[in-house]
N, C-alpha and C positions, 0 to 999 in steps of 0.2 A: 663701310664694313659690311660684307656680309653677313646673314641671319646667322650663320651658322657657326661663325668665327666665335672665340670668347672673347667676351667685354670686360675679364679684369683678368690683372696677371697673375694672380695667386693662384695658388693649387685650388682645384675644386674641393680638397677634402679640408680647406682651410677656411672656407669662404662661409661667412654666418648668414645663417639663412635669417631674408626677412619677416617681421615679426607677424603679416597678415599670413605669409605661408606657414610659418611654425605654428600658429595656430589651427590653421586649418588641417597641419597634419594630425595635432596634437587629439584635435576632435575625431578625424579619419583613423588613428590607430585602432581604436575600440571595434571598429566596421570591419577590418582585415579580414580577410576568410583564412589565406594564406599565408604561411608568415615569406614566402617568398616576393608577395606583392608588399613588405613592409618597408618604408626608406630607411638607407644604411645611415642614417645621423639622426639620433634619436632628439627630438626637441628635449632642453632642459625644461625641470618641471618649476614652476614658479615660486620656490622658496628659498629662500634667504640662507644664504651659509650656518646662520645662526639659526632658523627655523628647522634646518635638514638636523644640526646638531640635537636639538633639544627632545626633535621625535625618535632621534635614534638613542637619545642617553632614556629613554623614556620605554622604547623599545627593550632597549638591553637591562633593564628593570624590570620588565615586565617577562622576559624570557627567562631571568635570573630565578625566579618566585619560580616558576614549572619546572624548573630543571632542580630547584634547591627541593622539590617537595617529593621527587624522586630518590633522595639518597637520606634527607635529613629525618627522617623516622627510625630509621635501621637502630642506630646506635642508641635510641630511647627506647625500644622495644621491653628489652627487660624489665624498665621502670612499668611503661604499662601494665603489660604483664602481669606484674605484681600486685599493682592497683584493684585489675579487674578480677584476679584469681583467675585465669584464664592466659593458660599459656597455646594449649593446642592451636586454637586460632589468629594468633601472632601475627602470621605468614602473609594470613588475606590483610592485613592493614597495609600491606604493600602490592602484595596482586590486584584488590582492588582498583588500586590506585592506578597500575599500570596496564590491568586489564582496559579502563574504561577508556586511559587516554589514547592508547595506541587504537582501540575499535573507535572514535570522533575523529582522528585525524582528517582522513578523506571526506568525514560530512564536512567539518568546519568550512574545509579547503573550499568544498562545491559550493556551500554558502555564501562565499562571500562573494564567490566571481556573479550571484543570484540578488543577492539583498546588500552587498558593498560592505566595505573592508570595517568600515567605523560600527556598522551595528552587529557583526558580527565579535569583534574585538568587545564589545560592552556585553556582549549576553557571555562569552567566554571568561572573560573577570568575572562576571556578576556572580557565576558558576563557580568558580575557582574562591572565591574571596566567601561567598555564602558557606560551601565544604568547608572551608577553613575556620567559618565559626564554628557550625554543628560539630566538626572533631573536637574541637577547643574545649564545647561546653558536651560532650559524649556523657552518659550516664555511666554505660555500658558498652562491652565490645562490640556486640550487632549492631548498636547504632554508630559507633565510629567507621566500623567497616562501612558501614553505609556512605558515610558522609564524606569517606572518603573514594568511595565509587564518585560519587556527585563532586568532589574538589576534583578528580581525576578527567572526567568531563571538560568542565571548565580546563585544565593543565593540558589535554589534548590539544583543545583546539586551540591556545595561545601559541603553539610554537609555529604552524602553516600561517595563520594570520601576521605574525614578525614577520618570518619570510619574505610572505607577499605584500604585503607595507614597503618594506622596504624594496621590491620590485617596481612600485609604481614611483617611487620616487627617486631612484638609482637608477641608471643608465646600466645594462648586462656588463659592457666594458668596464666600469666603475664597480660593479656590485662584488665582484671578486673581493677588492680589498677588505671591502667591508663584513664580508662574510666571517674575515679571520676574528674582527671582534668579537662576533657572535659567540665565535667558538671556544675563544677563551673566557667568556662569561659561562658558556658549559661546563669550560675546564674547571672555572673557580668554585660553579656551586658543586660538582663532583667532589672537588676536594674539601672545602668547606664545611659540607652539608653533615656530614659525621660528627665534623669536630662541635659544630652547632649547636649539633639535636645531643648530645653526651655533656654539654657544658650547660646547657636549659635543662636538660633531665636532674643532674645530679648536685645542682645549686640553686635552678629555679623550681621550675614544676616542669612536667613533659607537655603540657597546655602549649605553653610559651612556643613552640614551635609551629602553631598553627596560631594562634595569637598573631607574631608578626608578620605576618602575609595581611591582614588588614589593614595596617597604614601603610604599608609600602606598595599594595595593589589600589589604594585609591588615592595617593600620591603618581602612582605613575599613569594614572585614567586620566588624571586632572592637570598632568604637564600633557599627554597628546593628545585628549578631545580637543582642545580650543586648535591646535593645529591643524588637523584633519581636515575640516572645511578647506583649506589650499590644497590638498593631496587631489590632481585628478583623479575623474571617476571613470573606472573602465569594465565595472560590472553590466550583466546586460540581463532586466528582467526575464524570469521565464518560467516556465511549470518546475515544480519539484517533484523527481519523483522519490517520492518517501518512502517505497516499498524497493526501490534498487538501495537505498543507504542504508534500509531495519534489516536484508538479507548480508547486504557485507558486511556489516557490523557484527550479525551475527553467525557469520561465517569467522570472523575474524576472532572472536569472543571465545569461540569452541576449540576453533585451532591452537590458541595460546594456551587454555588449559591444559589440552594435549603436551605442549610442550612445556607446561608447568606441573604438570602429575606424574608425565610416563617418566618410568625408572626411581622414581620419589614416592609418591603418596601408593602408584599402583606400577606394576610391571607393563613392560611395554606389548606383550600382546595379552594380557587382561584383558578380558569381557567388557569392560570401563571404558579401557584405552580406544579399544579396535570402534566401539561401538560408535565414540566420538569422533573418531577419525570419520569415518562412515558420513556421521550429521554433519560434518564441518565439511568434507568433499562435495556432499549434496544438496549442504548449502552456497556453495562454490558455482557446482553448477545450473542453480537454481537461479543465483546472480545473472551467469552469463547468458541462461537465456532470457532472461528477461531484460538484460541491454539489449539486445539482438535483436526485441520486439516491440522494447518503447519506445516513442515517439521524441520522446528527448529523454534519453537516459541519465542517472545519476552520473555514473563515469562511462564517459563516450569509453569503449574500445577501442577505434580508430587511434586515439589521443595517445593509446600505449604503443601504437605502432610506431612504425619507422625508422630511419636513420640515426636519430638519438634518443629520444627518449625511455629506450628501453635498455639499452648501453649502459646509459648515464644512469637510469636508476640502479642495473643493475652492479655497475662499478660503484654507487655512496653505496649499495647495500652487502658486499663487502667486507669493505672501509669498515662502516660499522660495526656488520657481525664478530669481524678476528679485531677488534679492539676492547669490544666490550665480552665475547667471549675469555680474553686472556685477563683482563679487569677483573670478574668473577672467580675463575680460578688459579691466580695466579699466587694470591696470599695460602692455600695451599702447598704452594710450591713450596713459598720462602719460609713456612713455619718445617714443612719436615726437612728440607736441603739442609735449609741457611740456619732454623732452629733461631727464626726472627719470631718476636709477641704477635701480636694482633696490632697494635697500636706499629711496631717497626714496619710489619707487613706491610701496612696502609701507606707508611710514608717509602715505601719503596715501590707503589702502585704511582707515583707522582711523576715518575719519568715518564710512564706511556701516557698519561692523560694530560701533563702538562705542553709536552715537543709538538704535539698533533697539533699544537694551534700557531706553532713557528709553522708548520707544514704550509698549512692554511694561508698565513699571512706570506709566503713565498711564491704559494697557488697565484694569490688574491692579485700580486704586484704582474707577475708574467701575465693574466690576463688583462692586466692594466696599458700593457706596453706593448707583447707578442703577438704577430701576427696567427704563430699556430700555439696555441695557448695550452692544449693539450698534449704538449709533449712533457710541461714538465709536471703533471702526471702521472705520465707514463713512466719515466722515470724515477719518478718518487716511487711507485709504486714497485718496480723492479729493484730500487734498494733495500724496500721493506721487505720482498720475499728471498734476498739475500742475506740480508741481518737475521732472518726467521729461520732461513736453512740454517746457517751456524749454530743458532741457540737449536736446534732437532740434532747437529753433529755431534756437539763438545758438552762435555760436562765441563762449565763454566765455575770461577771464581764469580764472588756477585756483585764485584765492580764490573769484572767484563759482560756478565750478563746485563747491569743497569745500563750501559752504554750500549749495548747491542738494541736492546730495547728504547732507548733513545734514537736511536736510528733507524727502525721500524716506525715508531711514532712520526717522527719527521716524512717519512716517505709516505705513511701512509696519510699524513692528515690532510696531504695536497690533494686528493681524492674528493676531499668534501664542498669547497667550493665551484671547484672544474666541474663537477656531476648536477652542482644544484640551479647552477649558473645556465647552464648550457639547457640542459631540461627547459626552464625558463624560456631561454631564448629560442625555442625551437617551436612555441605555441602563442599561439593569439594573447593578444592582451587581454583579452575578458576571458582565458582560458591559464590564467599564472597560479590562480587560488588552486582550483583543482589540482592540477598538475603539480601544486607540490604538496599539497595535501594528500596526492599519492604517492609522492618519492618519502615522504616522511613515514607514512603507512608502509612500505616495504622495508624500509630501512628497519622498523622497530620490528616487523616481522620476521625479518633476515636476522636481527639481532638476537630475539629468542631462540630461534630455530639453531644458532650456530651455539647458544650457551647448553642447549639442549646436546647437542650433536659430541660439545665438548666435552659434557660431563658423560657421558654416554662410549667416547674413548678412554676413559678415566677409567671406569668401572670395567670395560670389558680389559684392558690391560692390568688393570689391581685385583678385581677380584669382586662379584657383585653381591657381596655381603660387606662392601662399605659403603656408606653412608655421604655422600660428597654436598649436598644440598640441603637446606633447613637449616633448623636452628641447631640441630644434634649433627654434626658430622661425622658420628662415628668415627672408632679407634687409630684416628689417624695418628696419635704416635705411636703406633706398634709398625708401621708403614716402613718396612727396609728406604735407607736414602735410597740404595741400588736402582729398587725398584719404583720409587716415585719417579728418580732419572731417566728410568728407560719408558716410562707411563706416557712423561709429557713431552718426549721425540717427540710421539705421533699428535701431541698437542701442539707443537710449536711448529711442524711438519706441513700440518694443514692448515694453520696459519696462513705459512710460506705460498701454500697452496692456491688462498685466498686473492693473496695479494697478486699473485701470478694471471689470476683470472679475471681481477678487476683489470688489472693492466691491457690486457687484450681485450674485453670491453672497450676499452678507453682508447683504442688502436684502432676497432672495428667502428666505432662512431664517428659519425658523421663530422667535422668544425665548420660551423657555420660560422660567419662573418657575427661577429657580437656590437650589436647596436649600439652608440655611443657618439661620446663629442671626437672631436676629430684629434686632439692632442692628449695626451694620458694629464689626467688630472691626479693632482695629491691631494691625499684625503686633508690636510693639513688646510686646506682653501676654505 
């Protein structure tokens, strides 16, 4: 037989590699420069069906807590409130919270691919579970604001380290499915989290919702540290620079105020406004020049470049903005149309945040089996700005509106693992933290920027002597239905708009071959 002939009949994409060569690659991934020199069959990683299980129910615990700490206050405010005699400052016991996580995002992220997945994930709890006390036992409002700046810290950086955990021990091919779980544990504490923090406020104490985030954040340290030790390592020592993550931080910190003030607390070209715009541009591009000139930057530039990464961030960031834009103002809608409570409002928000994790698990299955994994995608996502045109055409009945919206939701939730998946696959393994430490950073920054954008069509088609944000919304039942109708066209409009642009995104990107076992695996193994 010649050298050259094959020596077994099976297909080369079926043939298991031997165990000194999977090793050797396993160690060689970390070294890639390129992800084009990376081999197309990604080594499995040495854990047990039952080990992969445990880190990920442990995983999805510990995303559960960041994502529940996000909504579960809202509905206890009042109680506070009332506690502290202090109602003006309300607001920041959530800004806080969402200021600090969305500015850590992208340190966490770069942390870990520096110092590794496990000591990153302990200071991010340690962070998250400490804030949780200090709100717990708050005296006073300054000090729970605070405390919950510092739980927000820690809730930032948990959701880039899940992630990428689960990058290092998921194969891309694989990682799709998995991501739909994720999403439905968003879904759940989204919906949850009200009913929570309003059932601990008005039978227990409002404590109690910061209370149990400490057994349940050191119950879920304590099922995945002992794991961890199996997880390969694919971080790679090296300088930090801590002056590129204190300027985007704090570009990122000014910016959000921006879009948490203007139209609200001050007018959008206010002295205030303009001024911060100003610090937050210049801290922008105070950043950029100093990637440009460090020797190892915080976040490479380069890394944003390309065939996909920029696509794909910019298609989840989207995704996100017209989901959680219409999430915020959509209980408007249905109290002046539909002349639904507060309480019906919420359970009629259940359609768009529940379907996006059918999306997801739809996403997750076609990049499990398809070769070009981004079409369904693209598709999803072309249904979503068709269900959005309709709801901008028709003054709807609110079954046909909850269904329209269900179908928006479905299309658009397949956006979320295709964009996060791919992003991934498109970067070095000791570059997965970063890189989604920065997809998560845009996404939360697309997210405000579009609730901003949307209240901001609201007001200029009502009339900006209403009040659409805060705890006071202004006299919105004096609000002609007519004219709420004709308001949120141009809400549901750009929506449509949204989705249209992630779609061509997702058209213009790159499909890389996604690294994996050669046969589609069931999660169910």
């Amino acid at each position: 037989m010649s050298k050259f002939e094959r020596q077994s009949p099976q297909p080369a994409d079926h043939q298991a590699l031997p165990e000194t060569i999977a090793g050797e690659l396993a160690q060689a991934s970390a070294e890639i420069i390129d992800i084009s020199d990376a081999p197309p069959i990604q080594p499995r990683v040495p854990l047990t069906p039952s080990e992969v299980r445990t880190i990920l129910t442990s995983l999805m615990l510990t995303m559960f807590l960041a994502a529940l700490d996000q909504t579960i206050v809202a509905t206890a405010l009042p109680t506070i409130g009332r506690q502290f005699r202090d109602v003006t400052s309300l607001s920041w016991v959530i800004t806080a919270y969402l200021l600090a996580s969305t500015a850590v995002a992208p340190v966490f992220g770069t942390l870990s691919d520096i110092y590794g997945r496990r000591a990153m994930i302990i200071t991010a709890m340690s962070l998250f579970i400490a804030g949780s006390l200090l709100c717990a036992l708050a005296p006073n409002m300054p000090v729970l604001i605070l405390a919950r700046g510092l739980q927000g810290l820690g809730g930032g950086g948990i959701l880039p380290i899940v992630q990428t955990v689960i990058a290092d021990i998921v194969s891309p091919r694989e990682r799709g499915q998995y991501q739909a779980y994720f999403s439905g544990v968003w879904m759940a504490a989204g919906i949850g989290g009200p009913i929570l923090g309003g059932v601990f406020a008005e039978h227990l104490h409002w404590s109690m919702i910061f209370w149990i985030n400490v057994p349940l954040g050191l119950t879920s340290l304590a099922m995945l540290l002992p794991k961890m030790a199996k997880i390969p390592v694919f971080h790679k020592r090296r300088k930090v620079d801590w002056l590129g993550g204190v300027l985007l931080m704090a570009a990122a910190v000014v910016f959000m105020l921006v879009l948490t003030w203007g139209g609200n607390r001050y007018l959008w070209l206010s002295p205030v406004i303009v001024a911060m715009i100003g610090a937050s541009a210049a801290l922008a591009l105070a950043f950029v020049w100093h990637v440009g000139n460090a020797e190892e930057p915080f976040l490479p530039l380069p890394l944003m470049g390309g065939k996909v990464v920029p696509y794909a961030m910019a298609c989840g960031g989207f995704a996100m903005g017209a989901m959680l834009g219409l999430t915020v103002h959509l209980p408007l809608y249905y109290e002046v149309v539909y002349h639904l409570s507060a309480s019906e409002a919420g359970l009629a928000l259940i359609p768009l945040a529940a379907v996006s994790t059918g999306g997801a698990a739809i996403a997750g299955r076609a990049m499990a089996r398809a070769k070009h994994y981004k079409r369904v995608a693209i598709i999803g996502m072309l249904c979503a700005a068709a269900s959005g045109g309709a709801l901008a055409l028709f003054a709807l009945p609110l079954w046909v509106l909850l269904v329209l919206l269900s179908v928006f939701a479905l299309g658009l939730g397949t956006a979320f693992p295709v964009s996060t998946v791919s992003a991934q696959n498109a970067v070095t393994r000791s570059q997965i933290g970063t890189i989604t430490g920065a997809t998560n950073f845009f996404r939360a920054l697309m997210a405000s920027f579009t609730v901003a954008f949307f209240s901001a069509i609201l007001l200029m088609a009502l009339g900006a002597d209403i009040s659409l944000a805060g705890e006071h919304r202004g006299p919105v039942s004096s609000i002609p239905v007519a004219d709420m109708i004709a308001a949120f066209r141009y809400v549901f409009g750009a929506a449509a708009a949204m989705m249209v642009a992630g779609s061509l995104c997702m058209a213009l990107m790159e499909e890389k071959p996604l690294a994996g076992p050669a046969r589609p695996v069931d999660i169910a193994e």
